[in-house]
N, C-alpha and C positions, 0 to 999 in steps of 0.2 A: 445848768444855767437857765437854760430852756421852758426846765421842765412847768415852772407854774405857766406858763403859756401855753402846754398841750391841750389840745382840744378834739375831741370824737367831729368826725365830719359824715357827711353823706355826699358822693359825688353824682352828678345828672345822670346816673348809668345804676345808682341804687349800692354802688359799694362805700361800707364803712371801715372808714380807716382814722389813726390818730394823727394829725400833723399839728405845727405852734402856730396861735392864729394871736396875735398882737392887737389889743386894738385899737385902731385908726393909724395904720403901718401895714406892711406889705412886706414881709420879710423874702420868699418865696412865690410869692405869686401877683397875679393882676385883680386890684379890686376893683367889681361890680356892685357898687350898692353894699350892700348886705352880703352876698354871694364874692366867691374870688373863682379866676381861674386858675388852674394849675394843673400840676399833674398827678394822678392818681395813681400809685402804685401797686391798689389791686388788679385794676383792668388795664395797666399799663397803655392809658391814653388822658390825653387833655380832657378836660371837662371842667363845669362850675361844680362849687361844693359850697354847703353852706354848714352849718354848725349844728348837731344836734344839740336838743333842748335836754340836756340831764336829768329835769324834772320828767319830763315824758315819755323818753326814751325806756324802752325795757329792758332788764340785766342784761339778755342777752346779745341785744344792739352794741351796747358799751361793752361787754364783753368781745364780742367782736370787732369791733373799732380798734380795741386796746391790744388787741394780737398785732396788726402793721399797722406801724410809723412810719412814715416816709421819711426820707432825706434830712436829717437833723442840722446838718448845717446848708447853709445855702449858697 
């Protein structure tokens, strides 16, 4: 149901992970602007995360981002 809403992230601590980022909605997290807070499942801590850019991101960013998902439902 989710899935066209997954999105590659970057969290303030530099780890990439996939979560659904909706937008102008808050399914999972607090939004900041642009930025949301939530929580990060690679460094298991809060932080802001913002969206990588798919055009400028390298395979291997997205490839990594695409290995963990967080918490699919909320």
């Amino acid at each position: 149901m989710f899935e066209r809403f997954d999105c590659p992230v970057r969290c303030s601590a530099g780890h990439l992970y996939t979560t659904i980022w909706v937008p102008m909605a808050s399914i999972k997290s607090v939004r900041l602007g642009w930025e949301r807070w939530q929580y990060c499942p690679v460094g298991h801590h809060w932080a802001t995360v913002t969206p990588l850019d798919r055009e400028a991101a390298t395979p291997d960013e997205l490839a990594e981002a695409a290995r963990v998902h967080d918490v699919r439902v909320p």
